[in-house]
TORPA-4810 file (N, C-alpha, C, O; in nm, 3 decimals):
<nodes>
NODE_1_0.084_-0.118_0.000_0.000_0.000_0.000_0.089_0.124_0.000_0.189_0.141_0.070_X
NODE_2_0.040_0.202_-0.082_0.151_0.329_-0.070_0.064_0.479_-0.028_-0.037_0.519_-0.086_X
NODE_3_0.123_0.537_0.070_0.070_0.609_0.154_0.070_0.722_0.097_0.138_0.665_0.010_X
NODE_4_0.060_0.847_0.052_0.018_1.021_-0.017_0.101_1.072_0.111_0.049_1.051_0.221_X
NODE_5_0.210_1.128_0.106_0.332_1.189_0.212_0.258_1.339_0.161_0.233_1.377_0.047_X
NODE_6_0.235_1.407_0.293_0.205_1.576_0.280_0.332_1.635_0.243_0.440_1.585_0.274_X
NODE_7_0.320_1.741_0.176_0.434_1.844_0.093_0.549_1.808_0.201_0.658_1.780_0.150_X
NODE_8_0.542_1.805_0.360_0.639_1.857_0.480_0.673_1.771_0.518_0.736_1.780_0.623_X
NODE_9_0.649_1.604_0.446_0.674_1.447_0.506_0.799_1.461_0.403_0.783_1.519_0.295_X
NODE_10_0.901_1.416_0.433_1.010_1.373_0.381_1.036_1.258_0.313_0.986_1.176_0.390_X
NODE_11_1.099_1.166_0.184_1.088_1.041_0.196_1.089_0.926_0.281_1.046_0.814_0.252_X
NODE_12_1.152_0.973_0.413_1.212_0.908_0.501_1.101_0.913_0.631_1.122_0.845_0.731_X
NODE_13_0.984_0.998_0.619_0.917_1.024_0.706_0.971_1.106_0.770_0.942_1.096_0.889_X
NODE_14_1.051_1.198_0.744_1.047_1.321_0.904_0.953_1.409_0.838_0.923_1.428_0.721_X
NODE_15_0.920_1.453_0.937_0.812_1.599_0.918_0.866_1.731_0.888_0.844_1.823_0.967_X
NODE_16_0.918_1.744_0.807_1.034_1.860_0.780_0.941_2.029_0.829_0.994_2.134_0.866_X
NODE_17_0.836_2.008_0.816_0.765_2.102_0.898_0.818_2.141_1.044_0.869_2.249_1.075_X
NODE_18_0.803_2.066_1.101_0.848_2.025_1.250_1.013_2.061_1.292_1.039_2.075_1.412_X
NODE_19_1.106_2.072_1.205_1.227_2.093_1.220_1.262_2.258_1.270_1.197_2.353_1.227_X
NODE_20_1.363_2.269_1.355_1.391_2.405_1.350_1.477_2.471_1.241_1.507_2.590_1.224_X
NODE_21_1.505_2.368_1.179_1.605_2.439_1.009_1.529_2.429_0.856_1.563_2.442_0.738_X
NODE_22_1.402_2.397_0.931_1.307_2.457_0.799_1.287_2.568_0.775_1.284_2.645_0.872_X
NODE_23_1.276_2.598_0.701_1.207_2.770_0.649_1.342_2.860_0.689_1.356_2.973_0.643_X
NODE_24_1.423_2.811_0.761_1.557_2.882_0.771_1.701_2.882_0.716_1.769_2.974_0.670_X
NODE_25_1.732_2.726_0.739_1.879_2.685_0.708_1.850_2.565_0.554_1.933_2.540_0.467_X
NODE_26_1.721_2.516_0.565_1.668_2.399_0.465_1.492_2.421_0.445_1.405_2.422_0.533_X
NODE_27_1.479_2.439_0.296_1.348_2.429_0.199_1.269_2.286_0.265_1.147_2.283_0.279_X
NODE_28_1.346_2.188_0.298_1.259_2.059_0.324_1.303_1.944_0.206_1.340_1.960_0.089_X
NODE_29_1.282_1.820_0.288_1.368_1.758_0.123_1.294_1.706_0.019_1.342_1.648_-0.078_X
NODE_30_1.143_1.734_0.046_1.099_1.757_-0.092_1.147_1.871_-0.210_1.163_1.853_-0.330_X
NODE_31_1.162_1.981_-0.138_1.157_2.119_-0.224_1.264_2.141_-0.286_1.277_2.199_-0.394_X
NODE_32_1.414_2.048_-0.158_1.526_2.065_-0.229_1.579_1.968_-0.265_1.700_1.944_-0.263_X
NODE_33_1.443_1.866_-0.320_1.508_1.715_-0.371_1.630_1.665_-0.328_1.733_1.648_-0.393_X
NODE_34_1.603_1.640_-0.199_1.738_1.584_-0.100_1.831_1.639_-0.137_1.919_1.579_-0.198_X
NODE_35_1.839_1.769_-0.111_1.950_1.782_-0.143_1.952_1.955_0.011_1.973_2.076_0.007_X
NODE_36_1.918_1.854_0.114_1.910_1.949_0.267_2.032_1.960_0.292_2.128_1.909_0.236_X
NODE_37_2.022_2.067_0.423_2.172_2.133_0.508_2.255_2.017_0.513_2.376_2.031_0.493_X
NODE_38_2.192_1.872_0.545_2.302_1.825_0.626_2.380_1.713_0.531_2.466_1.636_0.572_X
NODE_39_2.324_1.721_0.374_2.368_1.632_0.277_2.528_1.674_0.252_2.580_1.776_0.297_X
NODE_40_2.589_1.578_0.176_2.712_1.644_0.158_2.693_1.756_0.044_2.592_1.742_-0.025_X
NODE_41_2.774_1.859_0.015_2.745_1.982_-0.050_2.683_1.921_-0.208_2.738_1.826_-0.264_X
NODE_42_2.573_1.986_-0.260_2.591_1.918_-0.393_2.511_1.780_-0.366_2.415_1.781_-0.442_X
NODE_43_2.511_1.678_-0.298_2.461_1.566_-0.307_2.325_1.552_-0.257_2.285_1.636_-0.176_X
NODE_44_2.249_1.456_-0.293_2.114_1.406_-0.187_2.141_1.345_-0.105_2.236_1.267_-0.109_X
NODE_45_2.074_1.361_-0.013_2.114_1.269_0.130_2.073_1.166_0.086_1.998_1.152_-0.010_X
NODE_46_2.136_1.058_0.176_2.168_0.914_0.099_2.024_0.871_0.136_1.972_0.829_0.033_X
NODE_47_1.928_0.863_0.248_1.803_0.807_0.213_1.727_0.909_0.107_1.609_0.873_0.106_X
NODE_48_1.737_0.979_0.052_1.676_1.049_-0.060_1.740_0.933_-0.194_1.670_0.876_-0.277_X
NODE_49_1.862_0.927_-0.182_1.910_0.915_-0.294_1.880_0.777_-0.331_1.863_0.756_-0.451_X
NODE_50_1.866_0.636_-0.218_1.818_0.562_-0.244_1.677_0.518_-0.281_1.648_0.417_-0.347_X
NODE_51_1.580_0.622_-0.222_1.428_0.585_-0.202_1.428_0.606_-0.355_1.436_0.527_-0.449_X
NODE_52_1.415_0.744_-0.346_1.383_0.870_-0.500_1.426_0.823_-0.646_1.357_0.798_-0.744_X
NODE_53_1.592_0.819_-0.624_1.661_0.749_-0.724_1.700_0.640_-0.752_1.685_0.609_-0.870_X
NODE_54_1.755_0.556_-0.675_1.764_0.407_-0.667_1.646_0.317_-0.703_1.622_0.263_-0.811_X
NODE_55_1.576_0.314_-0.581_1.457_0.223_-0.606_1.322_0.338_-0.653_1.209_0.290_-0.652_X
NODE_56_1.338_0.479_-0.690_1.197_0.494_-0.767_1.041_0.520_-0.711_0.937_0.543_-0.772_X
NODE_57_1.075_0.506_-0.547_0.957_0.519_-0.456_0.945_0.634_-0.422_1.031_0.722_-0.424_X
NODE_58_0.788_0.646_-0.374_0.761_0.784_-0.352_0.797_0.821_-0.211_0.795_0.930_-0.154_X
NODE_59_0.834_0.687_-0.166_0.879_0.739_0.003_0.930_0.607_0.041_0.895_0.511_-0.026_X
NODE_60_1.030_0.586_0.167_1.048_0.475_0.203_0.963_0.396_0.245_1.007_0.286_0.279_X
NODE_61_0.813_0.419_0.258_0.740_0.341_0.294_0.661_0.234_0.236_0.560_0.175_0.275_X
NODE_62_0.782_0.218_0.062_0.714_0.131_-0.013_0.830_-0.005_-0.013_0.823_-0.113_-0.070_X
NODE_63_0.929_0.049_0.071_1.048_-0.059_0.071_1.022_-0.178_0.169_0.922_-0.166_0.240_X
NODE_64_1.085_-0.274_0.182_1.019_-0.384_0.234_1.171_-0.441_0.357_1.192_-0.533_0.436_X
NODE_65_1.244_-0.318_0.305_1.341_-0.328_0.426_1.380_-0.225_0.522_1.488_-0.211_0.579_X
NODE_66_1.241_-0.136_0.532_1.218_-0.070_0.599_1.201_-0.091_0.756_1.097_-0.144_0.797_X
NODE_67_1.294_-0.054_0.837_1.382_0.043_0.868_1.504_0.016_0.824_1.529_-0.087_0.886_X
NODE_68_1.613_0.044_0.746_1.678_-0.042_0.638_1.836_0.038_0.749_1.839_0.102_0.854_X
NODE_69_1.929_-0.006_0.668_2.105_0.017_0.759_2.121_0.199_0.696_2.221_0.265_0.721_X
NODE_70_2.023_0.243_0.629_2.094_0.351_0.571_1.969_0.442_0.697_2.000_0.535_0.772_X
NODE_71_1.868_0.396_0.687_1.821_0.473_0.776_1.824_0.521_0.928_1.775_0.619_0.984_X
NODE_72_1.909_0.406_0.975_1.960_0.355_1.064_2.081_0.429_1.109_2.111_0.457_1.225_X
NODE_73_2.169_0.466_0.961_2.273_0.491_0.995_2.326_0.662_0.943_2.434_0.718_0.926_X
NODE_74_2.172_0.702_0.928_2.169_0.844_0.933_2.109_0.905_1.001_1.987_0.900_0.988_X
NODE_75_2.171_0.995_1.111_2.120_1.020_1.259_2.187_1.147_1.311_2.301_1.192_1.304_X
NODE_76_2.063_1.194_1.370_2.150_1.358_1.471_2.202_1.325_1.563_2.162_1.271_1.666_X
NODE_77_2.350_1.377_1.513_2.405_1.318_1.670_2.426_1.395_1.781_2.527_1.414_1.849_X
NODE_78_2.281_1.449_1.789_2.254_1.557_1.915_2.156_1.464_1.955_2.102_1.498_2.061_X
NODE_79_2.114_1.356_1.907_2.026_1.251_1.988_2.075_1.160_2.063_2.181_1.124_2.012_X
NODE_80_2.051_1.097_2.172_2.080_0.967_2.265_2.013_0.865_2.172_1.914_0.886_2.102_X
NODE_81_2.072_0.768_2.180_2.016_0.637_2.111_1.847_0.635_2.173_1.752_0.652_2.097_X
NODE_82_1.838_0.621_2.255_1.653_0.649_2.286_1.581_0.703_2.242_1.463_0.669_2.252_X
NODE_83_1.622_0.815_2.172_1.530_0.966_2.143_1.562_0.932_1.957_1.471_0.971_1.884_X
NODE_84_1.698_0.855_1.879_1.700_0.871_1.787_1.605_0.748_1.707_1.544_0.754_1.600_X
NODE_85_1.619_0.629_1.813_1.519_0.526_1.791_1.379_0.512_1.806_1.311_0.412_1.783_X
NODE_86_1.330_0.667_1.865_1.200_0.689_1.882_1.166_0.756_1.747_1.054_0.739_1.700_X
NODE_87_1.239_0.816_1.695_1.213_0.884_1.575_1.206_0.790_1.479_1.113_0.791_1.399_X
NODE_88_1.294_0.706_1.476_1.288_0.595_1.345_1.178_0.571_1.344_1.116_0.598_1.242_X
NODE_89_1.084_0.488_1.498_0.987_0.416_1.511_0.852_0.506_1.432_0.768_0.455_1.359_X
NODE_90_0.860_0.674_1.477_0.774_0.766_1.447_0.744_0.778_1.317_0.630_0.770_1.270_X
NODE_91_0.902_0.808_1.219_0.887_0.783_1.123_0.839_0.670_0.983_0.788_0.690_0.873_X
NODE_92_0.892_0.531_1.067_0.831_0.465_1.030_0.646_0.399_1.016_0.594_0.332_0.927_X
NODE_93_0.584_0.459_1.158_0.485_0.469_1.151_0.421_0.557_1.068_0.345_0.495_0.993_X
NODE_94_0.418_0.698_1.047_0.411_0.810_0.958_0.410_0.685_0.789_0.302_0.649_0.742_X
NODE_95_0.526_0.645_0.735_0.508_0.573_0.634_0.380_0.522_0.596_0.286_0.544_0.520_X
NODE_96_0.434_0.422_0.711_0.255_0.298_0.702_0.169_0.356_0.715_0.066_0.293_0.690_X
NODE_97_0.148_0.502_0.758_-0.001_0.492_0.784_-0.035_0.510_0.920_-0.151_0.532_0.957_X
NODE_98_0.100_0.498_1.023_-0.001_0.480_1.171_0.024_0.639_1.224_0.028_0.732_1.143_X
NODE_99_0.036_0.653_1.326_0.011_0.738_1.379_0.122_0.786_1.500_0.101_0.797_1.620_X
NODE_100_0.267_0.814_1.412_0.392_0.852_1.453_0.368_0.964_1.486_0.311_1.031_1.400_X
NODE_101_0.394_1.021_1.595_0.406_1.193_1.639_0.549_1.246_1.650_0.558_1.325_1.744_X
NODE_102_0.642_1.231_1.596_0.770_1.255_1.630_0.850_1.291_1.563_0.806_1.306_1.449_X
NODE_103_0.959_1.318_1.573_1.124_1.424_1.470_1.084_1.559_1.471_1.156_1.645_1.420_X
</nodes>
């Protein structure tokens, strides 16, 4: 099932709305087709680059190895492992459909 992500859902599920470097430091990574603050200069961030370009999906929530090593292994590291694994979970819910409140 593939879920309709609002303009401010990210491929990855963050709520780019919700960020404090929206509307300031980053457009959102729809607007700047992964290609946000924290990508390398020039590049899409690597879950952009796999969802979007690689596999062709409109969001990671059509992948089937979702929560996958790339998502996993892209992380603020102003988070504690608790707070960054709550977000995965958030985000991943957001995908499916459920009802993630979080990032």
């Amino acid at each position: 099932m593939v879920i309709m992500m609002s303009e401010n859902v990210s491929c990855c599920g963050s709520d780019c709305g919700t960020c404090s470097y929206y509307g300031n430091l980053c457009t959102g990574c729809n607007e700047a087709s992964g290609k946000v603050f924290h990508a390398p200069e020039g590049k899409e961030c690597p879950i952009y680059h796999c969802s979007k370009i690689q596999q062709g999906f409109a969001s990671c929530g059509e992948c089937k190895n979702l929560p996958c090593e790339i998502i996993l292994g892209t992380r603020d590291p102003n988070l504690s492992e608790e707070e960054f694994m709550k977000t995965v979970e958030d985000r991943v819910n957001r995908l499916k459909g459920g009802s993630g409140n979080g990032v």
